[in-house]
C-alpha positions in Angstrom: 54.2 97.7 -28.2 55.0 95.0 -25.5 51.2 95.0 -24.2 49.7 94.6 -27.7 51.8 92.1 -28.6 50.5 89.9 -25.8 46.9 91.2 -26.2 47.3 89.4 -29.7 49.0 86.5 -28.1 45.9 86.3 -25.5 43.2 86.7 -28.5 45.6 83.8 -30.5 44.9 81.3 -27.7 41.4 82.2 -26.8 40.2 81.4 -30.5 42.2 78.0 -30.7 39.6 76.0 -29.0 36.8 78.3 -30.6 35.6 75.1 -32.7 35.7 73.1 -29.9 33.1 75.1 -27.9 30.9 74.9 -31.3 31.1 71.7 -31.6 30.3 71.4 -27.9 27.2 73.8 -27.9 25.9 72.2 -30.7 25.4 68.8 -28.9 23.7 70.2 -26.0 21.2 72.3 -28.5 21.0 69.0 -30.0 19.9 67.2 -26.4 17.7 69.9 -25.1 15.8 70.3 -28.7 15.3 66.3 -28.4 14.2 66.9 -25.3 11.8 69.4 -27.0 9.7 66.4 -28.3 8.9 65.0 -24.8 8.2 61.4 -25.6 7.8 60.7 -22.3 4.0 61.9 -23.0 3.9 60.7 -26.5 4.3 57.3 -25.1 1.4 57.5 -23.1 -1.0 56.7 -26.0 1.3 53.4 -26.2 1.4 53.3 -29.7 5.4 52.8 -30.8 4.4 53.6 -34.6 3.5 57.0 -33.6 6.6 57.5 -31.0 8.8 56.5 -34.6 7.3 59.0 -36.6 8.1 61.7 -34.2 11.8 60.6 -34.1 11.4 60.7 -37.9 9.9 64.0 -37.5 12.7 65.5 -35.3 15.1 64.3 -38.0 13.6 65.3 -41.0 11.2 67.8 -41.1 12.7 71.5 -42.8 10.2 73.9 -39.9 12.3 72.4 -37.2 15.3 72.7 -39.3 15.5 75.9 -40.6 14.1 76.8 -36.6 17.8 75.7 -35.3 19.2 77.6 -38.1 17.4 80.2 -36.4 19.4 79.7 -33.6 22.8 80.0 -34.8 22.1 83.1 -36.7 20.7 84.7 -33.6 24.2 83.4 -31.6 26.5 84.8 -34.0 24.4 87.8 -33.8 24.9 88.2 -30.0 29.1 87.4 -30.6 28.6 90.0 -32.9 27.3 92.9 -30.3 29.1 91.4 -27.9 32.4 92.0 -30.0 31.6 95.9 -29.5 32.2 95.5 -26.2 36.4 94.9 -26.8 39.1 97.1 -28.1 39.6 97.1 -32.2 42.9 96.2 -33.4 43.3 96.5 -37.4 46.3 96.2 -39.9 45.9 99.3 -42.2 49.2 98.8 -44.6 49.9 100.9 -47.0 52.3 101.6 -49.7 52.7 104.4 -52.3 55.1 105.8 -54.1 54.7 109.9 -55.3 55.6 111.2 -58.6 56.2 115.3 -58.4 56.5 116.6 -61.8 56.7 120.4 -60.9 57.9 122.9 -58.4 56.5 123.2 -55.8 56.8 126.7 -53.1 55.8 126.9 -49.9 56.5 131.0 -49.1 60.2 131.3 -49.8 60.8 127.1 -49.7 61.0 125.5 -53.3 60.2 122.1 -53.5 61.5 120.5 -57.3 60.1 117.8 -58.7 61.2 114.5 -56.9 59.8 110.9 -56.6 59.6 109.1 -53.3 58.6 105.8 -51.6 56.0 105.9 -48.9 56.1 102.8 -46.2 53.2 102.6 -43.6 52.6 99.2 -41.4 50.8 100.3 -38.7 48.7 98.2 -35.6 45.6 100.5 -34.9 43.5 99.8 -31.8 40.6 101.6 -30.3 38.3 101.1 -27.2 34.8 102.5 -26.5 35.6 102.9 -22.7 31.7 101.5 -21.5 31.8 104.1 -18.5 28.0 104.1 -19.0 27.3 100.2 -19.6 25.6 101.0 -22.8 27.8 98.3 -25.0 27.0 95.6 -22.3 22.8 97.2 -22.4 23.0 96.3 -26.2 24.3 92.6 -25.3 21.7 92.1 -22.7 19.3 92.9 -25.1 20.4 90.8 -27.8 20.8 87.9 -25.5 16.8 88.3 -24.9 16.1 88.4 -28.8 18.1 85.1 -29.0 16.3 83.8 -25.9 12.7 85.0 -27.4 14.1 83.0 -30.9 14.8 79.7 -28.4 10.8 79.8 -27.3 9.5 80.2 -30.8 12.2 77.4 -31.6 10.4 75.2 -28.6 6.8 76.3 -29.6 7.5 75.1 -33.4 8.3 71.7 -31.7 5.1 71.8 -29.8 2.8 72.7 -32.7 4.5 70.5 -35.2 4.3 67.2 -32.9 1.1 68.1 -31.4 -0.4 69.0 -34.9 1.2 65.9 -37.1 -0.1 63.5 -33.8 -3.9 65.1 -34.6 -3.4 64.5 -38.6 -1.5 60.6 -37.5 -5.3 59.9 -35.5 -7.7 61.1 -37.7 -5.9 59.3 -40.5 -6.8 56.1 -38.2 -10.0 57.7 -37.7 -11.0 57.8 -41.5 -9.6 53.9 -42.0 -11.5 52.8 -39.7 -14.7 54.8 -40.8 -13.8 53.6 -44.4 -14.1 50.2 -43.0 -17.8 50.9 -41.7 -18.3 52.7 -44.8 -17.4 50.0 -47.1 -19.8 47.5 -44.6 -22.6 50.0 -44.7 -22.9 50.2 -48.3 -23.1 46.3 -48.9 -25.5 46.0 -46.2 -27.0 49.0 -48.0 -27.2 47.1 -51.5 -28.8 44.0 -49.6 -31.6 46.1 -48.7 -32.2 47.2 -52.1 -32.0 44.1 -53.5 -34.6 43.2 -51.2 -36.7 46.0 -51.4 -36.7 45.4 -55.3 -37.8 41.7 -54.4 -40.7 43.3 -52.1 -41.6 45.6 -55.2 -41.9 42.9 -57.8 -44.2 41.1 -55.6 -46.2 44.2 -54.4 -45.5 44.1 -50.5 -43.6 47.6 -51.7 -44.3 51.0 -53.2 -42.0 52.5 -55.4 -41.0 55.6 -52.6 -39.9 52.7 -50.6 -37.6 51.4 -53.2 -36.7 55.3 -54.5 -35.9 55.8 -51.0 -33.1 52.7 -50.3 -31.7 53.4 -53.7 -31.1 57.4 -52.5 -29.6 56.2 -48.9 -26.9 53.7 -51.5 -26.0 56.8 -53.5 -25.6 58.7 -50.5 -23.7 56.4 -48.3 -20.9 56.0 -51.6 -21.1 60.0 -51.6 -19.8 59.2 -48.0 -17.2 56.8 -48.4 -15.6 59.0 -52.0 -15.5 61.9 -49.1 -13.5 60.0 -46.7 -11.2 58.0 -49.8 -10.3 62.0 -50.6 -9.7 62.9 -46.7 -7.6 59.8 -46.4 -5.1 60.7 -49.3 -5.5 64.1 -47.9 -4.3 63.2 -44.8 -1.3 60.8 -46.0 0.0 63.6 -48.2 0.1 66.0 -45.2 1.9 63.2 -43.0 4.1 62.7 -46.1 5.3 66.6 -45.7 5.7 66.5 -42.1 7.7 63.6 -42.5 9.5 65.5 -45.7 8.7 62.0 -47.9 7.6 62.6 -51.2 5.5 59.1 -51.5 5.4 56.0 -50.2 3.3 54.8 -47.6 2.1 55.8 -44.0 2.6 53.3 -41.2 0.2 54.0 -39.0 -1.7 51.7 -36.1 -5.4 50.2 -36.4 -8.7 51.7 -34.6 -8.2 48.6 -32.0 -5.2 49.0 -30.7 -5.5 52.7 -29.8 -5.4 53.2 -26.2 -7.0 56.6 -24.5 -5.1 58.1 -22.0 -6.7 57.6 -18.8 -6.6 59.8 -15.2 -5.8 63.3 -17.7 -6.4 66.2 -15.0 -9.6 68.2 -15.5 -8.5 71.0 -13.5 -5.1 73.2 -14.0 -3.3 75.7 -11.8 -3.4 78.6 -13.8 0.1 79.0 -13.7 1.2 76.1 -16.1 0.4 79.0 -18.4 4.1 80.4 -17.7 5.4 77.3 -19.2 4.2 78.2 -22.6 6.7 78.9 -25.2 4.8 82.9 -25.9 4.7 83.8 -22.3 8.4 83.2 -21.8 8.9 85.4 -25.1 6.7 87.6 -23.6 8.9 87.9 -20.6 11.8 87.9 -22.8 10.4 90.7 -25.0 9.9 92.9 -21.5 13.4 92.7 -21.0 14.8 92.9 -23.7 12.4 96.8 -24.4 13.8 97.5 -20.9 17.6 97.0 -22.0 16.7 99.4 -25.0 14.9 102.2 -23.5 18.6 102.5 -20.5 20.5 102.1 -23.7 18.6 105.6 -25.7 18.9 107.0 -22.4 22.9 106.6 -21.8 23.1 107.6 -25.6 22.6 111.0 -24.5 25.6 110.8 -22.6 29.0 111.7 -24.1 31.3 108.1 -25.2 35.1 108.1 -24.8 37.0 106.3 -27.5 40.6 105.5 -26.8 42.9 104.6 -29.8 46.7 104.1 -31.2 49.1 103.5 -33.4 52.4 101.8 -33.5 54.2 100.4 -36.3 56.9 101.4 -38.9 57.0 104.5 -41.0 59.9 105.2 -43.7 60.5 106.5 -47.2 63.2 104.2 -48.1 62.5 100.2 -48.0 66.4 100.0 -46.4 65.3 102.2 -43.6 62.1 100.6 -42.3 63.4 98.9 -39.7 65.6 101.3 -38.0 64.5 103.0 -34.7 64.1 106.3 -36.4 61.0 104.4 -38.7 59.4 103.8 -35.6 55.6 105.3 -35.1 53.8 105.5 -32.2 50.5 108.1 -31.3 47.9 107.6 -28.9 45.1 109.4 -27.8 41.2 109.4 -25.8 38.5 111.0 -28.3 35.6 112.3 -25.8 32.3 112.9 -28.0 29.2 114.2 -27.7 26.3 115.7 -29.8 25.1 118.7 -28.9 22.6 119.4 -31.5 20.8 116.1 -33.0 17.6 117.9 -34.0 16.0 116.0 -31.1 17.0 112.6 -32.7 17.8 111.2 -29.2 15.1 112.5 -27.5 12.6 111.3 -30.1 14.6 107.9 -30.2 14.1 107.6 -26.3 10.5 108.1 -26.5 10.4 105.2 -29.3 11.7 102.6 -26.8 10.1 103.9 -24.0 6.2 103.4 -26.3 7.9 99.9 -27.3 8.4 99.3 -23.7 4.8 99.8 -23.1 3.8 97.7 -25.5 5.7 95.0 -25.0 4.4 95.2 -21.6 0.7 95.5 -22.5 1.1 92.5 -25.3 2.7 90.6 -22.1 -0.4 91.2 -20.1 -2.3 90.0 -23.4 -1.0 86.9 -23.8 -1.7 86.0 -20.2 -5.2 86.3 -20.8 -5.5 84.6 -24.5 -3.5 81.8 -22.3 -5.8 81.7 -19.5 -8.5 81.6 -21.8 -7.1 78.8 -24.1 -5.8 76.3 -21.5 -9.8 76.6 -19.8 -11.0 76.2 -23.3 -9.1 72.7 -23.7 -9.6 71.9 -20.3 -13.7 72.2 -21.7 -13.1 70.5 -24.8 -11.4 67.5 -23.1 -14.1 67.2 -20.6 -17.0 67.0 -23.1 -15.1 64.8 -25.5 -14.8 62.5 -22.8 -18.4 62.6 -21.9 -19.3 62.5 -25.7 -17.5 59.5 -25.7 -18.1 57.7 -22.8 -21.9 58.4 -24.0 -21.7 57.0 -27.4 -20.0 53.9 -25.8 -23.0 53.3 -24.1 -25.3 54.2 -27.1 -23.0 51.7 -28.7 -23.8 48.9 -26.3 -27.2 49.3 -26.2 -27.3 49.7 -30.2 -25.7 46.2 -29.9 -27.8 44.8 -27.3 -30.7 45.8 -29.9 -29.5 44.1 -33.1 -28.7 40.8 -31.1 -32.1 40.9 -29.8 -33.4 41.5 -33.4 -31.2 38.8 -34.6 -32.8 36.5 -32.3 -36.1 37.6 -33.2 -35.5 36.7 -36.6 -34.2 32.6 -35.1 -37.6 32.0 -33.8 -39.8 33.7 -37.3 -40.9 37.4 -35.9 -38.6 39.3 -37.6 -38.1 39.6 -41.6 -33.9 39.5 -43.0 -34.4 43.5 -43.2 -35.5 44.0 -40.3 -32.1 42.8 -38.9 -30.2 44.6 -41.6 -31.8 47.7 -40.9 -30.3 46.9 -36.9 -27.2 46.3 -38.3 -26.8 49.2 -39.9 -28.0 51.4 -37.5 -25.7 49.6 -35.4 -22.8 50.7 -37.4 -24.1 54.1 -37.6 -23.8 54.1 -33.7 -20.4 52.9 -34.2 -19.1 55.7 -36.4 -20.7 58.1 -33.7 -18.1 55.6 -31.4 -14.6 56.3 -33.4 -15.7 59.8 -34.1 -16.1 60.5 -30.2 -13.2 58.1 -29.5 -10.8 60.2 -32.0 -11.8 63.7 -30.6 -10.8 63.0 -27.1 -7.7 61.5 -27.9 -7.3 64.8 -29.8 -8.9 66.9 -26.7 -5.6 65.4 -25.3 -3.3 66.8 -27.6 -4.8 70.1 -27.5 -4.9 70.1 -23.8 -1.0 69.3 -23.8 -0.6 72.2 -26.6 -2.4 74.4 -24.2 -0.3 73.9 -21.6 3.4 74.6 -23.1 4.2 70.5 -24.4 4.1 69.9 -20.6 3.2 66.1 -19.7 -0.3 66.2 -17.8 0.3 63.5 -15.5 2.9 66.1 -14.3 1.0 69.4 -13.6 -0.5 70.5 -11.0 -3.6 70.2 -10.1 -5.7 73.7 -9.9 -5.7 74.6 -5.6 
């Protein structure tokens, strides 16, 4: 009686500061998921509008909420396993009172009819001794679930930044490309109005005009396209950001800076930063944990329990020494016939094992394979868009030699406008290229686990 009394004392005091913990865990998830956003790389494209919206992100989007919810469930689950692992105590009152309305016999005792009060307040405990370690196996394994939950938590961070930072530039993208857009149909309606001028004086055939009147309807084809990709893109921004209107602060074409010095060759091994090949890892151990836990099922558990409390018949009696009850006991138990339950239940983890270990060796190739395919995609981006930069300036070295042309009476007013549009042409090639190597970048960094680039190492 004495030690369970202090056994409750203990669990009294242990679950004061219980909140206190909570609260305490709570703010370090809160740092380390913060943490999770890495704006140390995100303000390396030195654009603060951008580096706002992710804060704005962190705080508001429901993914990255209901991903921390996922969290917490997967904690209590663990306190939850890990609660097998300590003795039972219960408070199993109960109260009656019997009604015998006819004799009873029992061989040659006769029972008559009576009425009588039954008192029972009883403390039950019982204890799984873990001899085996099979309770502390089930933990174990649950601690890996809620570690493989952590990664997918960290990996929904990646994706959603890396993903909303893609959707943030091509919106830039598609302004700016509106811009040229708008610039290339008004230089477009200048040459018609020309070519109609040439026509009504006969320096022009009617295909000529038919075809500058095709290239205006087509070039306002273009710009509808990119007036319905541009609401498309606000509207996804708007749900990342979990706004239901209003409008998207974003920065202009100009000001966008592309990260310079990004590695072009990886260490493989950055690959076991990635969010799926630590769940991958996680996953091993936590099939290993199962497959020793079937196994020790197979082994007999012991069970210890008790009782102590009050028993009486009369209320007036129940606390008098005689009321007293007290039993205690160890239950050994094992099954020996199943129908080859456990056996087949063995064989289950141990295939699970094997697969777990077989998707692990899976991912490292898919990883492999996707960090050297970014690695590619970065490269040529770059070298698309250090080539249309050059295109680009000798495009413009063209159309100011054309404009000149046109100073000294060699060159008509379309011949330049023709060079100025071609010219802009070249420099929708430009943002295009510009836009996809910023976005190389992002997928590189998504490749790589969310790890900063100027921080891995270089491939030996």
């Amino acid at each position: 009686m004495k030690k369970i009394l202090i056994y409750l004392l203990i669990l009294t005091f242990t679950t004061i500061p219980a909140a206190a913990r909570q609260n305490k865990n709570d703010i370090e998830h809160a740092q380390k998921t913060f943490m999770y956003l890495n704006l140390d790389w995100w303000k390396t494209y030195q654009d603060d509008i951008l580096t706002e919206h992710l804060k704005e992100l962190y705080d508001s989007n429901y993914d990255l909420k209901n991903a921390e919810l996922k969290i917490k469930e997967n904690e209590k689950l663990v306190k939850i396993q890990f609660a097998n692992e300590l003795p039972q105590v219960s408070f199993d009152g109960f109260i009656s009172r019997d009604f015998r309305s006819s004799i009873q016999r029992y061989g040659n005792m006769v029972i008559p009819s009576f009425a009588q009060n039954n008192f029972q307040l009883p403390l039950t405990a019982s204890y799984e001794i873990d001899i085996w370690g099979k309770n502390r196996l089930k933990t174990k394994s649950t601690e890996q679930y809620l570690e493989m939950v952590k990664q997918a938590e960290r990996a929904t961070y990646i994706s959603l930044t890396s993903d909303f930072a893609a959707e943030y530039f091509n919106l830039i993208k598609c302004d700016k490309l509106l811009s040229i857009q708008n610039e290339l149909i008004k230089i477009q309606e200048e040459i018609v109005s020309k070519t109609e001028d040439k026509y009504s004086t006969g320096l022009a055939t009617m295909n000529d005009l038919l075809a500058e009147q095709r290239m205006l309807t087509t070039l306002k084809e273009e710009k509808n396209n990119l007036e319905e990709k541009q609401d498309t893109l606000i509207n996804t921004l708007r749900v990342y950001l979990a706004k239901g209107d209003g409008e998207i602060s974003r920065a202009n074409y100009g000001s966008l800076i592309l990260p310079e010095n990004i590695p072009t060759e990886l260490n493989s091994e950055i690959i076991e930063n990635r969010p799926d090949f630590k769940q991958q890892e996680a996953n091993i151990k936590r099939a290993g944990f199962d497959v020793k836990v079937a196994r020790r099922e197979l082994l007999p558990s012991i069970v210890i329990f008790g009782q102590v409390g009050l028993n009486a018949y009369r209320l007036s009696n129940l606390f008098n020494s005689s009321s007293q009850l007290l039993n205690a006991g160890i239950m050994p138990s094992i099954d020996l016939f199943a129908g080859g339950r456990k056996i087949a239940f063995l064989k289950l983890k141990k295939y699970q094992f094997e697969e777990a270990l077989n998707d692990y060796q899976k991912t490292i190739v898919e990883d492999i394979k996707e960090l050297n395919v970014s690695l590619h995609e970065y490269k040529t981006a770059r070298k698309n868009y250090e080539e249309s930069l050059a295109r680009l300036n000798l495009q413009n070295k063209t159309y100011g030699l054309m404009s000149d042309k046109k100073e000294i009476g060699s060159a008509s007013d379309l011949d330049v406008l023709y060079n100025k549009e071609a010219l802009l042409i070249t420099q929708k090639d430009e943002v295009s290229n510009k836009i996809n190597c910023l976005i190389s970048t992002i997928t590189l960094y998504k490749a790589t686990g969310g790890k900063n680039l100027y921080d891995t190492p270089k491939n030996i």
